[in-house]
N, C-alpha and C positions, 0 to 999 in steps of 0.2 A: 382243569379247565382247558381249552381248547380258546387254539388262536382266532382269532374274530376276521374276518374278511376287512379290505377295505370300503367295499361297495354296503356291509352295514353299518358303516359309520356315518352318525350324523353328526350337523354341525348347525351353525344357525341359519344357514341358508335354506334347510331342509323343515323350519318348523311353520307351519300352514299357521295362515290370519285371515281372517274377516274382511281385511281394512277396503281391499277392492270389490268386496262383494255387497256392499249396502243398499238397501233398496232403496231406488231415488225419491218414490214417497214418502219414504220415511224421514227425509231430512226436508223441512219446511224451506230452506232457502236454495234448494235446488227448484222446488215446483218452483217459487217467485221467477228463479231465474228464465226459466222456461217462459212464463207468463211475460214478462217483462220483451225479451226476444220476441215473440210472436204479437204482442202488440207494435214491435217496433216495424216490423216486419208490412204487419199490416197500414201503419202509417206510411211508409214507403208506399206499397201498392195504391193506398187511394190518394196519395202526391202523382201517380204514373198514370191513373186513371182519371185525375181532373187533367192534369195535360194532355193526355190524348182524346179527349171531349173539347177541350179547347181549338187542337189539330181539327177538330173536326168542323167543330162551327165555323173554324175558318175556312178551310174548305169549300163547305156549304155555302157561304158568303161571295168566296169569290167563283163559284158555279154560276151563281144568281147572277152577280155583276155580268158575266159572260153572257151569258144568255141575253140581259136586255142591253147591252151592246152591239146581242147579234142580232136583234128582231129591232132596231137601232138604226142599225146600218142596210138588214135588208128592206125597211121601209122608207130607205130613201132610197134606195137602187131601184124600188118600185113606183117611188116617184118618178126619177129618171125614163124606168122604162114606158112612162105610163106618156112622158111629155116626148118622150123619142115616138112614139106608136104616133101620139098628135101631128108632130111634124110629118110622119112618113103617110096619112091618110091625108093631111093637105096637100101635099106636093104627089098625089098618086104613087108613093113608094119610090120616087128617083129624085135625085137628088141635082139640082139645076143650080147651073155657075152666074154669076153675072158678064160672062161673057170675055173677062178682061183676062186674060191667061199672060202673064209672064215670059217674056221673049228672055232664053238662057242664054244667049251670047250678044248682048245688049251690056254696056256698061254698067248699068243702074242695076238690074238682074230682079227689076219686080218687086214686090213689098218686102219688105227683112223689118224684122224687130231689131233690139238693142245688140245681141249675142250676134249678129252674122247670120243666123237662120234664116230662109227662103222660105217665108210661109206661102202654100198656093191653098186657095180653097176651089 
């Protein structure tokens, strides 16, 4: 008999198994587990997708408010210009004092409101 090599020796590490090789179909509590994951999976996404439908109606909400805040405000600014336009076709477009003009090196110094201001019109 002739001496055997080292490299034909086996030992238990060299004896091939199954045990990693099983098909995942075939064990029934691996599909659950997969089932199980993907509905949970999908409960998250439609929790992500009612809140950002929510983001969104709100959004849309405060669009709206904007809007009629701004058609709001430009329909009093068209008021404005509409009683400014009146006054400037009354008075032929210039604008007429009553005559009374504030002498600035005068004690008094003219009308003033409460602050110190020198109102002149």
């Amino acid at each position: 008999m002739g001496i055997r090599r080292s490299g034909d020796i086996r030992n238990v590490r060299d004896i091939r198994t199954y045990s990693g090789r099983v098909d995942a179909g075939g064990v029934p509590y691996l599909g659950y587990m997969k089932i199980s994951c993907l509905e949970m999976e999908k409960a998250r996404r439609e929790k992500e997708r009612n809140s950002a439908l929510a983001r969104i109606r709100n959004i849309d909400s405060r669009i709206n408010d904007i809007e009629a805040e701004k058609s709001i405000i430009l329909k009093k600014l068209g008021e404005n210009q509409d009683r400014k336009q009146g006054l400037l076709s009354r008075n032929d477009g210039t604008r007429h004092r009553n005559g009374v003009v504030p002498d600035r090196f005068s004690g008094n110094g003219g009308d003033r409101d409460k602050n110190g201001f020198k109102i002149r019109y």
